[in-house]
N, C-alpha and C positions, 0 to 999 in steps of 0.2 A: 720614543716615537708614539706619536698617537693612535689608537686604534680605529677601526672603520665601526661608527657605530650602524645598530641593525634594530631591526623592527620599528616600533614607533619612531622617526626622528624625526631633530627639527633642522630644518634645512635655511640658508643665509645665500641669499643671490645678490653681485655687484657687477653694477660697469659705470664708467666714467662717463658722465654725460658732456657733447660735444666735441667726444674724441679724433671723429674723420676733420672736423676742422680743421683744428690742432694740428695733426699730423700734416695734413696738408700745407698748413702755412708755417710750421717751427718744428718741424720735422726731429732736428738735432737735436731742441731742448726736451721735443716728446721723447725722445729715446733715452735720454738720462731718466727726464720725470715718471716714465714706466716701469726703471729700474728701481726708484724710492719706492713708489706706488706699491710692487710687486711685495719689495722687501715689507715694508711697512701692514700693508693686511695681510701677510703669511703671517707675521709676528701675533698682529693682534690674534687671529684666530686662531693658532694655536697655542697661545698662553693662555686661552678660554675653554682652552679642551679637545677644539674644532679639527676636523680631518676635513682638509682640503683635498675633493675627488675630480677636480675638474677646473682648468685657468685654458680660456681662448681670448687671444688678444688681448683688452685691458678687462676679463670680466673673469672675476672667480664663484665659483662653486662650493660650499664648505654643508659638512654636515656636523650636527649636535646632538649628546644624548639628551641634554634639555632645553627647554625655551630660556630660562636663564641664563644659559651658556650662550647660546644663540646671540640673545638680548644685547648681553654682555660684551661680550665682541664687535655685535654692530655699535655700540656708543661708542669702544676705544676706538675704533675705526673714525670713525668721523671726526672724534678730536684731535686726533693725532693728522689727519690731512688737515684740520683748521688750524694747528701749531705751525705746520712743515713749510717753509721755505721754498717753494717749485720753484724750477728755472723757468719754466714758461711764462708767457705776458701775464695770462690770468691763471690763478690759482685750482690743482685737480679738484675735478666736484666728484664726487663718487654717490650711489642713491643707491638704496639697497632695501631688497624685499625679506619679509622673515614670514614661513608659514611651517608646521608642524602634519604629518600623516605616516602613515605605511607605504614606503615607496617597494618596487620592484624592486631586487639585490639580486645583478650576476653579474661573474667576472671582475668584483670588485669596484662595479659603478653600481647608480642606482638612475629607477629607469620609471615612467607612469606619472599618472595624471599630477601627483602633488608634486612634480617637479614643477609641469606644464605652468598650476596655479602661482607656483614663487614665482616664479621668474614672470608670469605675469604683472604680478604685483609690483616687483623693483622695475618693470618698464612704466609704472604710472605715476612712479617719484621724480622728485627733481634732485638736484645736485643738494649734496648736504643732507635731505631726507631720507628718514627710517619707515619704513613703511610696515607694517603687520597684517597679518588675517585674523578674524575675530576669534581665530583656532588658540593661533599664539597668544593672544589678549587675556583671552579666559584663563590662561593658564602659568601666567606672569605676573609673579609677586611686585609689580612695579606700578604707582599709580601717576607715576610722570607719563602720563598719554591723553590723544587727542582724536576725542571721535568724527573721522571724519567721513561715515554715512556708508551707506551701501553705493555702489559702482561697479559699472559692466564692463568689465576687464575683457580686451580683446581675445578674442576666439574661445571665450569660455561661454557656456549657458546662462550659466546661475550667475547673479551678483555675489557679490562679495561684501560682508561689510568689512571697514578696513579702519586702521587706526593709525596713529601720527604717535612712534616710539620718539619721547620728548620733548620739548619746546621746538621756538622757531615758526619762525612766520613762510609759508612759500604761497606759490598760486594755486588754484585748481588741480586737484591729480589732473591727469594726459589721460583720465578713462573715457571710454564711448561717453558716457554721461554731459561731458562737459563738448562735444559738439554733436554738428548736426548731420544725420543720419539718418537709413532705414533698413542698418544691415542686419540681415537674417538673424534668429539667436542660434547658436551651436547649441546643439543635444549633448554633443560629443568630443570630445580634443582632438585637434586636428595631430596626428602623427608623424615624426619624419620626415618633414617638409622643411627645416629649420632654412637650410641652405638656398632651399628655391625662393624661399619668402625673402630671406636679406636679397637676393639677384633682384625680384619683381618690386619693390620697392626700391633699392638703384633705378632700374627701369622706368619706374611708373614717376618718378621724381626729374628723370630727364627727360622725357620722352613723352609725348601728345598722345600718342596711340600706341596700344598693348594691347599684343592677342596672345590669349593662353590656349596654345593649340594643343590636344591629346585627345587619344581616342577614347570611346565612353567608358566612364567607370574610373578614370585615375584621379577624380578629384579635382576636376575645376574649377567647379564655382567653390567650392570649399576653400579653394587657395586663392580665388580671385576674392572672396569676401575677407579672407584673413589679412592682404594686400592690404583691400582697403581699407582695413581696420588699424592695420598702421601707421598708414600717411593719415589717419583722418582730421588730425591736430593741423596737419599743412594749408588745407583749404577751410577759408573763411566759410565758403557756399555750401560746405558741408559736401559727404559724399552719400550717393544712393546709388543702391542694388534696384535693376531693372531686368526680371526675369522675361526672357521674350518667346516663352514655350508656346504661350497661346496668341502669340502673332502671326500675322500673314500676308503684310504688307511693310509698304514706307509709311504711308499714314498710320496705321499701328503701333509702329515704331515711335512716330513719333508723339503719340497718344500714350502709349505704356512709359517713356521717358517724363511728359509732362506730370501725369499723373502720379508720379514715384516722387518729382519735385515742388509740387502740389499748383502748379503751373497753370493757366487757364489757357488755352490757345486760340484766337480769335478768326474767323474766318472758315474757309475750304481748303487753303493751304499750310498744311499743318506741319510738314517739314520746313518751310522758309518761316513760319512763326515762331517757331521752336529757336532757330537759330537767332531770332532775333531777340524774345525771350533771354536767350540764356547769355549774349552777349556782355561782358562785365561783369560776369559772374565767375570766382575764383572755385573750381568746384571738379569733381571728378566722379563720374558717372561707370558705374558696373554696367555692361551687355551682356547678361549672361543666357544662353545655351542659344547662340546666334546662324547653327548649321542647315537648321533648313530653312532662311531667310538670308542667306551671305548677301547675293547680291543685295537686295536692298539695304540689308546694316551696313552694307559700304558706303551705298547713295547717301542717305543720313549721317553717316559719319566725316565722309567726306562735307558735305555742306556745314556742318558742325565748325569741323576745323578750319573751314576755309571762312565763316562768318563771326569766329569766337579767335580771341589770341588767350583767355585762361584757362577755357575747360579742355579736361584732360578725357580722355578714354579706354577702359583698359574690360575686353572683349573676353569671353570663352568660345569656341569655337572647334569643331573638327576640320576643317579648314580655312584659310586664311582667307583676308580680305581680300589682297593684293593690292591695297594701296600704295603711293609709293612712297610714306611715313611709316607706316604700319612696321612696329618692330614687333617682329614673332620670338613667342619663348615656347618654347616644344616643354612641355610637361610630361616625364619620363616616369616609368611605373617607378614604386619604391625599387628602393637599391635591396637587392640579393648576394649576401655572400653564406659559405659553410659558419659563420659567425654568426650564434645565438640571437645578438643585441641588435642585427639589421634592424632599420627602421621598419622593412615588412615582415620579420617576424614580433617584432614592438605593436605594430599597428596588429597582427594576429592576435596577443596577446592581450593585449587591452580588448580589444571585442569579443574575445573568448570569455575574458573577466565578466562580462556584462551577461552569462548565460549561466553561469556559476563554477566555470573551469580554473585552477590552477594549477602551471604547470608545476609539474616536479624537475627536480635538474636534467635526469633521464629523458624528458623530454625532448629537450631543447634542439637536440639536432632532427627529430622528428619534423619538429615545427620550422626548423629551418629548411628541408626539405621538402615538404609542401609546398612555402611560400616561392622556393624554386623554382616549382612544377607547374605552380601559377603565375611567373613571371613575375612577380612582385606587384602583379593589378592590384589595386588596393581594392575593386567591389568585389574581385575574385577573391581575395584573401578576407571579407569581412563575410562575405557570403559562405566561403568554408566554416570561419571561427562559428560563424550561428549554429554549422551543422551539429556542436558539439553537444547540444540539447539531446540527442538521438543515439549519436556515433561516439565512439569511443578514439580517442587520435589516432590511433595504428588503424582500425576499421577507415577512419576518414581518409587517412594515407592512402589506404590500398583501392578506395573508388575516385580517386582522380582522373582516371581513364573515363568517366560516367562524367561527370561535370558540367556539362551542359541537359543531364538530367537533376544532377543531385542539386545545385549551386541556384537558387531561386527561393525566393518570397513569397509565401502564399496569398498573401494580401493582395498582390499586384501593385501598377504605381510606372512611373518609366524607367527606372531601373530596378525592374521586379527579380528581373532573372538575367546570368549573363549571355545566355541564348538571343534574348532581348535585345540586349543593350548591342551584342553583334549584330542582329537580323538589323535591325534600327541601322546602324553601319554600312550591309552590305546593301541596302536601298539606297542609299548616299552615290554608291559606286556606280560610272556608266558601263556601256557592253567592255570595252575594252580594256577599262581597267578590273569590271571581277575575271575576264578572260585571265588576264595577266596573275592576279589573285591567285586563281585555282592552277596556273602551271608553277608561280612561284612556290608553293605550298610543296611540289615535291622536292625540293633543297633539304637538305637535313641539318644543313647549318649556314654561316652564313656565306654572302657571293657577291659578286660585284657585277656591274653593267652590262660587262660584255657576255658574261653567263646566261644575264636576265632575257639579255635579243640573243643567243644561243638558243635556248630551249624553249623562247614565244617567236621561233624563226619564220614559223608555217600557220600561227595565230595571227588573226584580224585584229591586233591592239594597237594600232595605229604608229607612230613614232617611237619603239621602246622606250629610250630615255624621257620622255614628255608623260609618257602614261603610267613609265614609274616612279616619276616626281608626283605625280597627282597623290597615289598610291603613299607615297614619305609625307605630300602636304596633312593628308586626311588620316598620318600617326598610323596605317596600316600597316608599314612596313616602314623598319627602324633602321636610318642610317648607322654604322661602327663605324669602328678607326679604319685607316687606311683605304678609306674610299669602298666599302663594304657595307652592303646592308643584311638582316636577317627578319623573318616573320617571329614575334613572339609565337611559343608552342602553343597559346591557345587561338590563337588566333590560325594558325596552320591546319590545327587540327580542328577546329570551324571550317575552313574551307576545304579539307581532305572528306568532311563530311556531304558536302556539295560533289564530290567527282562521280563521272559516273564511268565507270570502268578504270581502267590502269594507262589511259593515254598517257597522262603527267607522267608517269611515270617510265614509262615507255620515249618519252620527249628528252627527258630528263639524262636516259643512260643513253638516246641514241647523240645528243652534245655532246657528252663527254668523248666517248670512240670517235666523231668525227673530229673532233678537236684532236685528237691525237694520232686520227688516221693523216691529218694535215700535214704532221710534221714528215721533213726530208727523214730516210734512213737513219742518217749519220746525227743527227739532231736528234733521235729517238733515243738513239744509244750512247751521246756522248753531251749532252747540251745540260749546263748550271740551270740554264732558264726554264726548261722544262721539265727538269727536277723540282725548280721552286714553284712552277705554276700547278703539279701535282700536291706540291705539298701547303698551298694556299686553297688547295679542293681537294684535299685529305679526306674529307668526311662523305662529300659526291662518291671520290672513287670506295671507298670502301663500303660504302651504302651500295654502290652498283656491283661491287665482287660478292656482297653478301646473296643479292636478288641472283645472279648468274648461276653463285656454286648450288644456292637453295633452289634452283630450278634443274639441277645438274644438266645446267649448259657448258660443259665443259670448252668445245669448241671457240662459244666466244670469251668467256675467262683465260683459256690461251689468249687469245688476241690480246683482252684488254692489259693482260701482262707482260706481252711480248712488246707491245706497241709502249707499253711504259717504259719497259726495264730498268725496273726501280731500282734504284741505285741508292740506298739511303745512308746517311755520311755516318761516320762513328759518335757523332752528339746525338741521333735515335737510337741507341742498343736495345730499349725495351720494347721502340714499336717493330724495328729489323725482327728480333725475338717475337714476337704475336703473329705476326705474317708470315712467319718462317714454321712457326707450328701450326696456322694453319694450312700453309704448301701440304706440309706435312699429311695432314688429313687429306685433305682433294687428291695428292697420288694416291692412297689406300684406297680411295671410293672410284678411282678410274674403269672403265672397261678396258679390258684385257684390247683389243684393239686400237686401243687411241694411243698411238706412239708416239705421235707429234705432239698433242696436247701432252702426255710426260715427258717429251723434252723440252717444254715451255717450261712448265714447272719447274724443271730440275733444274732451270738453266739462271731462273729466278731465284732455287733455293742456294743455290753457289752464291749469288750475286749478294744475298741478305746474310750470307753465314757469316762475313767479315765485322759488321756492326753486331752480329747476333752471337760475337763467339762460338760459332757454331766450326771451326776445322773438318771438321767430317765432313759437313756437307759441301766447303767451298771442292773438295776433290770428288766425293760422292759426285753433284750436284753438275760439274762442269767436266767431266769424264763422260757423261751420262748422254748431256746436253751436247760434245763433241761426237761422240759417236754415231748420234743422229742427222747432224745438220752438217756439220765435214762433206765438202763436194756435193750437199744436196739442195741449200738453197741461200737465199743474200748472203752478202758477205758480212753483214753487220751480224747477223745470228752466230757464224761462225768465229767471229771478231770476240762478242760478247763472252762467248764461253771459254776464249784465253785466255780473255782479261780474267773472267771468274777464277781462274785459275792460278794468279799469281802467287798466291803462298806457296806452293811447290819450289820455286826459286829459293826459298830459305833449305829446301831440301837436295833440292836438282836442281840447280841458277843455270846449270849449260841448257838442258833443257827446254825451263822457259826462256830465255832468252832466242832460243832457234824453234819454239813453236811460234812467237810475236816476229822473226826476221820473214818467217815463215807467211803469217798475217798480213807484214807489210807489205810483203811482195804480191799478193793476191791482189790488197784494198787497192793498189797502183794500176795493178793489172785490169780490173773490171771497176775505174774511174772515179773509185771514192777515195781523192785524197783526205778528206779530213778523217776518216776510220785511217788511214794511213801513217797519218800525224800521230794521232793517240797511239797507236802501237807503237811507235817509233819513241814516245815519251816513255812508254809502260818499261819499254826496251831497256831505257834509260837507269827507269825505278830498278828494275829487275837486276842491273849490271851491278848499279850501287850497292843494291843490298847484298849480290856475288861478289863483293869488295874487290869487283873489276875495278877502279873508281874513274882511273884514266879513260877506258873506253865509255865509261857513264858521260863525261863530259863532252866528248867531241859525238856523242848522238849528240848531245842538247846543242852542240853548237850546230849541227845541224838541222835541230828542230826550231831553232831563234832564227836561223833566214830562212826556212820554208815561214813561220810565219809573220814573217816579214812581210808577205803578199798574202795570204790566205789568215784571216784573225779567226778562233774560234773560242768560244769562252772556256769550255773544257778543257780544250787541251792550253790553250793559255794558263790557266788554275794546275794542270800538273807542270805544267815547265816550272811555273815560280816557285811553287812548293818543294821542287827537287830543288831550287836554285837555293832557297832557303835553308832547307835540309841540311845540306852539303857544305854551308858558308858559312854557318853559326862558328864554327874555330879558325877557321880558314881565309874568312874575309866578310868580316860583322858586316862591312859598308853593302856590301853586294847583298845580305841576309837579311837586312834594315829594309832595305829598297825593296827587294823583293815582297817582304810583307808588306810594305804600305803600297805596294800596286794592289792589292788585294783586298784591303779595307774595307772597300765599296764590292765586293763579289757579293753576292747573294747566295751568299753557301756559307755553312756554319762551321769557323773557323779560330775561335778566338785562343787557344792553346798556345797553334803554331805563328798567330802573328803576335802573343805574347813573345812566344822564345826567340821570333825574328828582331823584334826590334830591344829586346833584352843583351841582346849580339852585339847589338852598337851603343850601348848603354845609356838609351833612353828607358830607364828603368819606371818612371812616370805611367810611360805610354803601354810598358809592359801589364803592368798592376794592374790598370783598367782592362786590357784582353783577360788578366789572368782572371778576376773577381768577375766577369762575366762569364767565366766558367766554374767560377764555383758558386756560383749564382742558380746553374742552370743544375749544379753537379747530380740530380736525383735524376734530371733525364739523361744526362751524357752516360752516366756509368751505368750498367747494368750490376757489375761486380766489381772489383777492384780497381780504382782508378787512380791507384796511385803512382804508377811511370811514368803517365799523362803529367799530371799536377807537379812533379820535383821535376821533369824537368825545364820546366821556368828558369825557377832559381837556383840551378843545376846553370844557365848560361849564363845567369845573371853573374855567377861566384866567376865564372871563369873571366868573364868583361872586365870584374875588376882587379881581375890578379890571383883571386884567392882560391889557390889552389887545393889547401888541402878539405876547405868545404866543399870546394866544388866533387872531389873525390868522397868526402865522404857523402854528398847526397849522390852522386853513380852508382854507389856499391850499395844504396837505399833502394834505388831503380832495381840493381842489377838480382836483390834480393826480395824484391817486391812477389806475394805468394802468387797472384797471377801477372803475367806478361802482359805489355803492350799488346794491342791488335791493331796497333796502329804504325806501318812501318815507317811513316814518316819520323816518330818518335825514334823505331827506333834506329836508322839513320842518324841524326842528332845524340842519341846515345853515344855511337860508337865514334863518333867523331870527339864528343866530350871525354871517354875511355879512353881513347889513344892519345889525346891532349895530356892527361894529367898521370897515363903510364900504370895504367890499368892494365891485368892481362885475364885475356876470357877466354877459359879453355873452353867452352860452352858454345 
């Protein structure tokens, strides 16, 4: 196998020219012909020595210890596709760049500007064509070459001089050179954009109008000049860059436009000349930095389109046009991951290079950290790498809190400082949307709609959803998945700079308690739904318990936990576990007085001890919690701390069983049937696991016609779960069913509706439950989660007869160093134990 070479190499770039055609209209013969293709340049390049580090799509990546080797490989290549036979109509072209430097080496890739320059080079070839840099030339024993001149290779600065490795007639390289143009020169390589530049070129190719919307600093016109440095071969008319910073009209407009195209305009009306002008002209024109002139770049653009059928237009913008062609592409910071080789710690890196930094390996998670801390902005991330002239990286690490003092240009300029380029931003913004701004800013992560008009309730920002679309047009705030938005941190912490006292935040915790003072009793304490809507504002509530207990407001931290009664499912053990040590601490720091607030507490730490493996405290915790609230106030309080209490059943089953007959008859009594219902299921739980099992059944048949008329999700979620339970040996069909009612709950569940439908031996549909549990398995388990995981296929053995697996994964279970905490499982145990004649003294 070949080795990765390092330090000096020389690097060999290919792709198929014409391939989206191809695919497009002979799809079945491309997929053969990519097969030979693939096979065919693996071979050549590594019988030449070549380590292949990188194949997307039809294009590979190889590296060489010398330009000979290199050389070498790119000839067989191209004779061997001029021998081969392709099944397509026309014959694969392949074009390939060769350039030689010191690239970046981590992880096994390589990474830095002399990749940027190959891969430059083989996009100026044609099919059939060897392309060189005059790096490679100088240093190739080979005098069959063809000079063919210097050329300004897209989004590079410098030309290139470049050579033709062997005979063959083609046309003009595809470089700026050979059309017409007046795009900026790059000082710099453009970084980690790969992806957005192939999207804006689809785009700019279909589409009349293109706005590159993002907030200042992530690189617009950089990406709109790279754009257009790649279609520039497509238009006849050439394309130009039309900076519109020192405009301030439509006439302006359309003056800086003419002028770019060396255009004369005749008359007083300079926008209908323009259009008439440029009429039959095949040609695509840059707008760039168009946000304090929207309106009129729209009037202009619009008349453009409406008096032209060629010219295209492709805008930057902090906000959009709104026309109603106008395709918008949101330009998103670089991508952030714990991964060294992100594009924004690449772009760190390369601008670190430029001050005389390089990192060492020990760095690498440093540098990834930062560029976290800065959202992946790319002027925030080129602004830190400069500080390195000064700062030392761990020094630069630790004043990112300072940032909008440290992070700025002494020269000045319009993106001198990122202070700047926000203050520039928050001018943009009307009253109502920095209103919205500065209340949004206390979220600690991210929120959706209804949060956003929660906490701007008692704010003058006019239609929440209208003011925070303005706020997503102008990239202030960043839509996520699931109908979610969040403020980048630096952007948050700009506008936490603006507050003036602790309203926001004040705004902030008083949404959340009323949102949960909303909910009915019985919905407090027994609802899926607002378990999952706590646990979609996880970070809200726990930002607001932290301000509560750090102001030792104990009073309202009761409430907020009472009003929760977090219930969190056995797939959180490690977050049950943090919240449960901290319970822990806030009783030790109680005044001796506050007995209610300890019985909030205690009543919460019962409730977390079953995900938290905690046993001590579900009896500590809910002994604690009964003694206080028994005959003294709702019934939901006293409800709560019986349920908390259900592991004792594994000890004393008569007991719980007649404190829950106990609860039923209360919740009946003072008119909360649904707290009535759930006891009456708990009842249920509690009998089965008393290996009552007959009297388990006829509660549930009486909990399946009460709700028959009264639906509740909770207690629906335990009836089917017991139904489930209890039917894995007994009756797969009824176990099957059971879990797929539950598919769609919003409660995290994949375990038991793996073993439900492993019952009726859809072993397919099991797999998938099960692999999304060991998908997750570092947050499900806190500690051993092995009785969890076997018994899957502990039901699956039994489904299909096979008894004495199914036995020996039981006595796996039954020897497992710690026990289920999950009694569902183990129900389903014992069902599987006495199936295959297991005896458990135990």
């Amino acid at each position: 196998m070949v080795s990765r070479p390092t330090g000096t190499v020389a690097f060999l770039f290919t792709d198929v020219v014409g391939s989206t055609r191809l695919w497009e209209q002979h799809d079945a013969e491309m997929e053969a012909a990519l097969e030979i293709h693939d096979a065919l340049l693996r071979s050549a390049i590594e019988e030449a020595g070549g380590y292949v580090f990188s194949t997307a799509g039809d294009a590979f990546s190889a590296a060489f210890e010398t330009c000979d080797r290199a050389a070498h490989a790119a000839r067989a290549i191209q004779a061997r596709c001029a021998r081969q036979r392709w099944p397509t109509p026309t014959p694969i072209a392949v074009r390939i760049g060769l350039h030689i430097g010191r690239a970046q080496e981590r992880d096994g890739d390589y990474f830095g500007p002399v990749l940027n320059r190959t891969a430059r080079l083989m996009a100026v070839a044609h099919g059939g064509q060897i392309v060189t840099s005059h790096a490679i030339r100088s240093l190739l024993d080979d005098d069959d070459v063809v000079d063919l001149g210097e050329h300004r290779l897209k989004d590079l600065g410098s030309p290139e001089h470049v050579w033709q490795l062997g005979g063959g007639s083609f046309p003009p390289l595809r470089s700026l050179d050979t059309v017409r143009h007046n795009l900026p020169i790059e000082r710099t390589p453009l970084v980690g954009r790969d992806a957005e530049l192939d999207r804006l070129v689809e785009l700019v190719t279909k589409s009349r109008l293109v706005t590159i919307l993002g907030i200042g600093g992530t690189g617009k016109t950089r990406v709109a000049a790279a754009t257009a440095a790649q279609v520039a071969d497509q238009f006849d008319a050439g394309v130009w860059f039309v900076d519109l910073v020192p405009v301030v009209d439509r006439p302006g407009i359309a003056a800086a436009i003419a002028g770019a195209l060396g255009i004369q305009l005749p008359g007083h009306e300079l926008v209908s000349a323009l259009g008439d002008a440029l009429d039959g002209r095949d040609t695509l024109i840059v707008l760039d930095n168009c946000e304090h002139v929207t309106d009129a770049v729209a009037d202009v653009a619009e008349l453009l389109l409406d008096r032209t059928s060629t010219v295209r237009l492709l805008a930057t913008a902090r906000e959009p046009l709104e026309l109603v062609d106008e395709v918008q592409f949101h330009l998103e910071p670089l991508a952030v991951d714990g991964d060294s080789v992100s594009p924004a710690a690449e772009l760190f890196i390369e601008t670190a290079g430029r001050v005389g930094y390089a990192p060492a390996d020990d760095d690498l998670p440093t540098i990834a950290a930062i560029c976290a801390h800065l959202d992946g902005h790319p002027l925030s991330i080129e602004l830190a790498a400069a500080q390195l002239r000064q700062l030392t990286l761990d020094q630069l690490a630790e004043r990112l809190d300072q940032r909008f003092e440290l992070l700025g240009r002494s020269r000045g300029g319009r993106q001198a400082s990122l202070l700047a380029v926000l203050d520039d931003t928050w001018e943009m913004l009307d009253d109502p949307e920095r209103d919205m701004l500065l209340q949004l800013a206390a979220f600690p992560s991210t929120f959706d709609l209804e949060a956003a008009e929660g906490v701007c309730a008692d704010l003058a920002v006019g239609l929440p959803s209208r003011t925070l679309g303005g706020l997503v047009d102008r990239s202030v705030v960043t839509p996520t998945a699931a109908g979610r938005y969040r403020l980048l941190e630096t952007i948050k912490l700009f506008a936490r700079r603006r507050w003036n006292g602790d309203a926001a935040l004040h705004r902030h915790e008083a949404w959340l308690l009323e949102s949960l003072r909303r909910r009915p009793p019985a919905d407090r304490f027994v609802s899926i739904e607002l378990s999952a809507w706590i646990g979609r504002n996880w970070d809200d509530w726990r930002a607001i318990e932290d301000r509560l207990a750090g102001g030792r407001r104990w009073a309202d931290l009761a409430e907020l936990l009472l009003l929760s009664h977090i219930r969190l499912p056995f797939t959180l053990g490690p977050t049950a576990m943090a919240l449960l040590q901290r319970i822990e601490g806030y009783i030790e720091r109680l005044p001796v007085a506050a007995d209610r607030e300890r019985a909030v507490l205690n009543l919460s730490a019962a409730h977390l001890g079953l995900p938290a493996r905690r046993p001590d405290w579900i009896e500590r915790g809910s002994t604690a919690a009964l003694e206080f609230f028994d005959d003294r106030s709702g019934c939901e309080h006293t409800m709560a701390a019986v349920i908390a209490s259900w592991p004792i059943s594994l000890r004393r089953p008569d007991e719980a069983v007649a404190m829950l007959d106990a609860a039923f008859e209360h919740a009946e009594a003072v008119g909360e049937p649904t707290i009535a219902d759930v006891a009456l299921g708990y009842q249920a739980n509690h009998l089965a696991l008393g290996r009552r099992r007959s009297e388990a059944f006829q509660k549930m048949e009486v909990l399946e016609a009460r709700l028959e008329t009264r639906r509740h999700d909770y207690t629906e979620l335990v009836f089917r779960l017991l139904q489930l339970s209890l039917n894995v040996v007994g009756d797969p069909p009824t176990a099957s069913a059971a879990a797929r009612q539950l598919e769609d709950v919003d409660y995290p569940l994949p375990i038991l509706l793996a073993a439900g439908v492993a019952a009726d031996g859809d072993f397919e549909e099991a797999a998938r439950h099960w692999t999304t549990t060991l998908d997750r398995i570092d947050v499900v388990f806190a500690d051993d989660g092995l009785p969890d995981l076997l018994i899957v296929p502990a039901v699956a053995a039994h489904a299909v007869g096979d008894h004495d697996r199914c036995r020996t994964l039981v006595t796996a279970i039954r020897r497992s160093t710690r026990p289920t905490q999950n009694f569902l499982v183990t129900l389903m145990y014992r069902e599987l134990r006495d199936a295959v004649g297991l005896d458990e003294p135990n």
